[in-house]
C-alpha positions in Angstrom: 0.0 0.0 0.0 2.7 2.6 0.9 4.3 2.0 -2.8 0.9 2.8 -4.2 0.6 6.2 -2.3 4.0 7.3 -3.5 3.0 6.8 -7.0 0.0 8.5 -6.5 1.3 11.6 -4.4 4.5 11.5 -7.2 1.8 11.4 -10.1 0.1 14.5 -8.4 3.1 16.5 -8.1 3.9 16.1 -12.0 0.4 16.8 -12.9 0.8 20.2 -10.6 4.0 20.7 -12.2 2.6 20.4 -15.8 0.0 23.0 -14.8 2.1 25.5 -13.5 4.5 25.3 -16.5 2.7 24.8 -19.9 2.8 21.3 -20.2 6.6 21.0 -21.7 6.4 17.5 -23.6 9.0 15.6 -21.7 6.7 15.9 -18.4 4.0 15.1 -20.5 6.0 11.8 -21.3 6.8 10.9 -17.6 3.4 11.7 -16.4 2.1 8.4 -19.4 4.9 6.5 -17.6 3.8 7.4 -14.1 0.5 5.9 -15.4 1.6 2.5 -16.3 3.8 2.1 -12.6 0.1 3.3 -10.9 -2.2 1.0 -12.8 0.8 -1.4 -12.1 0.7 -0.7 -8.3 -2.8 -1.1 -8.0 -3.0 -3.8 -9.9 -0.4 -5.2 -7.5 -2.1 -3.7 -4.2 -5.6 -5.2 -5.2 -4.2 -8.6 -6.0 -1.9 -9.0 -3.0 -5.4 -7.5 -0.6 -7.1 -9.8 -2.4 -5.6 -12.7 -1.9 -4.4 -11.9 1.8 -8.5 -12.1 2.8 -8.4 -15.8 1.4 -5.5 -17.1 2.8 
């Protein structure tokens, strides 16, 4: 769970960052990559919850 938050709280601060300067295309780049590691995380965090309850 805690690597989840950080890629949420990191993929917040680069979506503040874009705002505040024009969207330069290299953030827009790592803010697409930012997106694969958070579905990956949740993917991750849902599956390991998931299968902790059954155990």
């Amino acid at each position: 769970m805690g690597v989840l938050a950080a890629v949420t709280l990191a993929q917040g601060a680069i979506g503040y960052f874009q705002y505040f300067t024009g969207l330069p295309e290299w953030l827009v780049a790592l803010h697409l990559a930012g997106l694969g590691v958070f579905a990956a995380a949740h993917s991750a965090s849902h599956f390991l919850l998931k299968t902790s309850r059954n155990a």
